[in-house]
PAZAPA-4460 file (N, C-alpha, C; in steps of 0.05 Angstrom, whole numbers, plus 32768, in hexadecimal, padded with zeros to 4 digits):
% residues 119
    n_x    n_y    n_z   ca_x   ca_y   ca_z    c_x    c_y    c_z   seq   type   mol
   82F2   7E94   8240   82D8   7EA0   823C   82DB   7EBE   8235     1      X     A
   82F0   7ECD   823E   82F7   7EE9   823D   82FE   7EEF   8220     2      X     A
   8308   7ED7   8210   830E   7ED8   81F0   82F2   7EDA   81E8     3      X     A
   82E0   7EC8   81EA   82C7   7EC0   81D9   82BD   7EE0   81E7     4      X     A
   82B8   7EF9   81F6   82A7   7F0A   8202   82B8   7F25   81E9     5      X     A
   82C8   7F1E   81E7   82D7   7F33   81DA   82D4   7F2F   81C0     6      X     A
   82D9   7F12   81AC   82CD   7F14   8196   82B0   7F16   8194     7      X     A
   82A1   7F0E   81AA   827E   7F0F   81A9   8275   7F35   81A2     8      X     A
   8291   7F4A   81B3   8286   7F66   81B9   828E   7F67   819A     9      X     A
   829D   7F64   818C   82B0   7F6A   8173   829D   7F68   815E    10      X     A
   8288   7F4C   8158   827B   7F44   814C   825B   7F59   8154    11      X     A
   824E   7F64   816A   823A   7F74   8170   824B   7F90   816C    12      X     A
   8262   7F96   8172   8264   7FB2   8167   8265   7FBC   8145    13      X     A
   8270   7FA1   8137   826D   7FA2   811D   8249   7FA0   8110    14      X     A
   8242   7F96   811E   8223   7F9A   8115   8217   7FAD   811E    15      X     A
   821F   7FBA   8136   8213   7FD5   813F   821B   7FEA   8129    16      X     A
   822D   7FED   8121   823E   8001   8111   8232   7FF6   80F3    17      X     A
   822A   7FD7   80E9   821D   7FE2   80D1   81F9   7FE5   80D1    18      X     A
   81EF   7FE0   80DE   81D7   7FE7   80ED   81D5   8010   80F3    19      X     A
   81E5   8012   80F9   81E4   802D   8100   81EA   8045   80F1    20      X     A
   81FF   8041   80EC   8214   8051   80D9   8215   8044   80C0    21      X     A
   820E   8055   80B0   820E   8047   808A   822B   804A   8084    22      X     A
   823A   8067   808E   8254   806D   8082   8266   8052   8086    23      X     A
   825D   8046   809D   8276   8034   80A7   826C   8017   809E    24      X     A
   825C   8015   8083   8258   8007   807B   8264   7FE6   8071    25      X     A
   827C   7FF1   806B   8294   7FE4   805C   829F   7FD3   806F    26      X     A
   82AA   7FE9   8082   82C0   7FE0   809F   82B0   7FCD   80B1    27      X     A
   8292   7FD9   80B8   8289   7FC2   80D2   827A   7FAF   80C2    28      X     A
   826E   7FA2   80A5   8274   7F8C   809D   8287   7F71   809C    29      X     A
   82A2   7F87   809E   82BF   7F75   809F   82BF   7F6F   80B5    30      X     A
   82B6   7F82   80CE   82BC   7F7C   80E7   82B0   7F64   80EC    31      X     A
   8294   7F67   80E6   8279   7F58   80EC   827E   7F3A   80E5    32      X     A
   8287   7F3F   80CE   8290   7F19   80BE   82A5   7F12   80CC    33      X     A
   82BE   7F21   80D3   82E1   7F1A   80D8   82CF   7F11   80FA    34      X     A
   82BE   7F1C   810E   82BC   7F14   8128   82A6   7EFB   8127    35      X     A
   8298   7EF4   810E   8285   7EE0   8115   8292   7ECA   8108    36      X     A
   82A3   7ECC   8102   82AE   7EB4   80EB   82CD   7EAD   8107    37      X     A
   82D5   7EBA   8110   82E8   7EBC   812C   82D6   7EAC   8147    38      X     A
   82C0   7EB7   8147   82B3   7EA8   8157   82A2   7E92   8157    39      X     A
   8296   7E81   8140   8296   7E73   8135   82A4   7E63   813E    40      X     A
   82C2   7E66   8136   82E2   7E5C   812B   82E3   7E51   8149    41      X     A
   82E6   7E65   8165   82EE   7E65   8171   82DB   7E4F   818C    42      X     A
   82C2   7E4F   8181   82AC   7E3F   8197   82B3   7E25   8185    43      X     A
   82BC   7E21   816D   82B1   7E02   8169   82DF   7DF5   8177    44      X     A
   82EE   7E0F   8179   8300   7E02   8189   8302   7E04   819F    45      X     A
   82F7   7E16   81AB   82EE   7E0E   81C7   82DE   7DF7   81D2    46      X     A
   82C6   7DF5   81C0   82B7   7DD7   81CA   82D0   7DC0   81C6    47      X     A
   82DD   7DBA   81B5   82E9   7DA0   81A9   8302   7DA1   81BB    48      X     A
   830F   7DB6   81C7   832E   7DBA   81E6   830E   7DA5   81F3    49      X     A
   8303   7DB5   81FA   82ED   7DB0   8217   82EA   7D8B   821A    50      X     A
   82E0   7D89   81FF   82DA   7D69   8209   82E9   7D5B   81FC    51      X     A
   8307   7D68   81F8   831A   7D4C   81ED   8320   7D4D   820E    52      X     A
   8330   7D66   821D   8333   7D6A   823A   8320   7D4D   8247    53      X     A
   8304   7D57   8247   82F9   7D4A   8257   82FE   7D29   8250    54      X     A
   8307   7D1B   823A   830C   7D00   8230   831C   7CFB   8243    55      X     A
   8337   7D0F   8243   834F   7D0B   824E   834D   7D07   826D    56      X     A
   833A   7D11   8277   8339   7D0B   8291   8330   7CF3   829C    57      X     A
   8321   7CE8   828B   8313   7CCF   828C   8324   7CBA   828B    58      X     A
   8331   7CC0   8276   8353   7CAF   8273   8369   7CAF   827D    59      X     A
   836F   7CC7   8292   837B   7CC7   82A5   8374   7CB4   82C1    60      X     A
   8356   7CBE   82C9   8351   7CA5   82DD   8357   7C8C   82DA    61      X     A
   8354   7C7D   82BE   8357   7C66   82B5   8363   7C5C   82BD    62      X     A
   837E   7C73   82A8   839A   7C65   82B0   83A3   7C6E   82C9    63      X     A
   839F   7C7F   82DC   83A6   7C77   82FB   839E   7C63   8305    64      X     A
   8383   7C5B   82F8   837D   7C3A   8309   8382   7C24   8308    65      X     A
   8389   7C23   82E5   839B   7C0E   82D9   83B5   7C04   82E4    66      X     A
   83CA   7C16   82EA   83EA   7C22   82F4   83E1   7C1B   830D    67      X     A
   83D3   7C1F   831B   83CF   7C18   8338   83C5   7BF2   833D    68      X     A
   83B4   7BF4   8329   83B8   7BC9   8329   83CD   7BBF   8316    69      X     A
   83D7   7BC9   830D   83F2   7BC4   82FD   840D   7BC2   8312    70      X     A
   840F   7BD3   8323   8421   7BD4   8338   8426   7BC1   8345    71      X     A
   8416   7BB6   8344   8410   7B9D   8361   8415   7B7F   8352    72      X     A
   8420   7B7C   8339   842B   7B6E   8326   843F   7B6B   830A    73      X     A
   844A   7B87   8312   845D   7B8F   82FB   8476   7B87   8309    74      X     A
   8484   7B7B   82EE   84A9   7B7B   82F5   84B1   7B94   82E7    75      X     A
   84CC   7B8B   82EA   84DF   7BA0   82DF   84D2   7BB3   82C1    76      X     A
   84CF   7BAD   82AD   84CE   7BB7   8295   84B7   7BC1   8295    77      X     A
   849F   7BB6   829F   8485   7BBA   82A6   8487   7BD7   82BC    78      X     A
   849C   7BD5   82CE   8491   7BF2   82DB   84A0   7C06   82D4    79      X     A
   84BD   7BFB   82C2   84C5   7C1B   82AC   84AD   7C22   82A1    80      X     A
   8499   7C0E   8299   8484   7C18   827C   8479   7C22   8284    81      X     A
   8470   7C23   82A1   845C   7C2B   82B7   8463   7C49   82BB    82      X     A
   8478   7C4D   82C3   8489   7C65   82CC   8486   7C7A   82BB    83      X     A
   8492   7C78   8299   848B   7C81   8286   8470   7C8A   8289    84      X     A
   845F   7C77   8289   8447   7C85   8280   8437   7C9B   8297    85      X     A
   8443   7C94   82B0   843B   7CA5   82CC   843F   7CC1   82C8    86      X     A
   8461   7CC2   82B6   846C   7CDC   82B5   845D   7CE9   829A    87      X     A
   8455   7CD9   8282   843F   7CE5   826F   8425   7CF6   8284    88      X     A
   841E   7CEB   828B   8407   7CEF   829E   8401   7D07   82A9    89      X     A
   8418   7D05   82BE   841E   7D16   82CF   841E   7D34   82BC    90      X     A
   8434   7D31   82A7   8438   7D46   829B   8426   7D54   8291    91      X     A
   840B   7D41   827F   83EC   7D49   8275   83DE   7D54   828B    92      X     A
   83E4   7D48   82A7   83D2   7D54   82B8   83E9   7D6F   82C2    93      X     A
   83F0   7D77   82C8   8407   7D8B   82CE   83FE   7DA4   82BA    94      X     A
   8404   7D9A   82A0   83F4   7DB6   8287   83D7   7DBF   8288    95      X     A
   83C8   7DA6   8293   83AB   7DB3   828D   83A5   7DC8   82AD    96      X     A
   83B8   7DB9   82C3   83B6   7DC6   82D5   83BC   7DE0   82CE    97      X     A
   83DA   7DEF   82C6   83E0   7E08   82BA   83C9   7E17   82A2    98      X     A
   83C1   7E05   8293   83AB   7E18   8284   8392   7E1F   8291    99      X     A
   838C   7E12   82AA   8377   7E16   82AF   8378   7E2C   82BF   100      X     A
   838A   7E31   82CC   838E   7E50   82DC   8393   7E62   82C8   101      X     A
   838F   7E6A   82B1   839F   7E79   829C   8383   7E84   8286   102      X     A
   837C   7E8E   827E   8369   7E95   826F   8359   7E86   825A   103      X     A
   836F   7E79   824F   835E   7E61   823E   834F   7E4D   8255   104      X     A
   8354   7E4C   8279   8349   7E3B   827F   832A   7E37   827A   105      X     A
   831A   7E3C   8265   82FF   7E35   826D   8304   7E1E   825C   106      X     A
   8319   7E14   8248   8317   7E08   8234   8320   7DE7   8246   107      X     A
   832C   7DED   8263   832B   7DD5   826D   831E   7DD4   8287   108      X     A
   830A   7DB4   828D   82FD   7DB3   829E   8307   7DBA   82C2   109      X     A
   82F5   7DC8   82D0   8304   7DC4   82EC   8304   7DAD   82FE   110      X     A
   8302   7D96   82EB   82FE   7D7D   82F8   831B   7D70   82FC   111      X     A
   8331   7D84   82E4   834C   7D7B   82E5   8355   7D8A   8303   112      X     A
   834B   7D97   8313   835D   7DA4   8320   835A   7D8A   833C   113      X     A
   8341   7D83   8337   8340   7D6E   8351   8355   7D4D   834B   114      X     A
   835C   7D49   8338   8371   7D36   832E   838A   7D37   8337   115      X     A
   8393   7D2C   834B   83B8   7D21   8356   83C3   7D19   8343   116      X     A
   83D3   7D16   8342   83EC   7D0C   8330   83F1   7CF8   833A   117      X     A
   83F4   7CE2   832A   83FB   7CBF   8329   8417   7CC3   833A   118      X     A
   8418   7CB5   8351   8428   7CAF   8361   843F   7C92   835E   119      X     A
***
């Protein structure tokens, strides 16, 4: 959110400055377009992290619930395949956990932080 407040000031200081000041005509046009075309840029990739995130979580429950009735009837090759995919998992949930403490976290939901890792 602290990105999107800083191109938001970038984009109102460039229109204050051509609004105000004629000399700085030239410069806070460039500013004005370079911060609304950045922010623009930057909300339509913020929305599309937000709810691919939020897919991913949906598909993480899944497959913990899947892996968990899967368990209770897998042989050998079936619970390497199992294993494999626990440690995919784990690892997707592990990164979103780290971005979410980190400044880009608004871009992932805090619904990942209540999520365990597949046992």
């Amino acid at each position: 959110m602290l990105i999107g407040v800083v191109i938001l000031t970038a984009l109102v200081v460039g229109s204050l400055l051509l609004w105000r000041f004629t000399e700085f005509e030239g410069t806070s046009g460039v500013i004005g377009w370079i911060a609304g075309i950045i922010l623009f840029i930057w909300s339509c990739v913020w929305f599309l992290n937000y709810t691919t995130n939020k897919g991913s979580i949906q598909e993480f429950i899944a497959i913990k619930q899947t892996i968990a009735e899967q368990r209770q009837t897998a042989n050998l090759i079936e619970g390497a395949t199992l294993t494999v995919k626990i440690a995919e998992e784990n690892v997707w949930l592990a990164r979103c956990k780290y971005w979410n403490g980190t400044i880009f976290g608004d871009q992932v939901p805090d619904e990942v932080m209540q999520l365990e890792p597949i046992k």
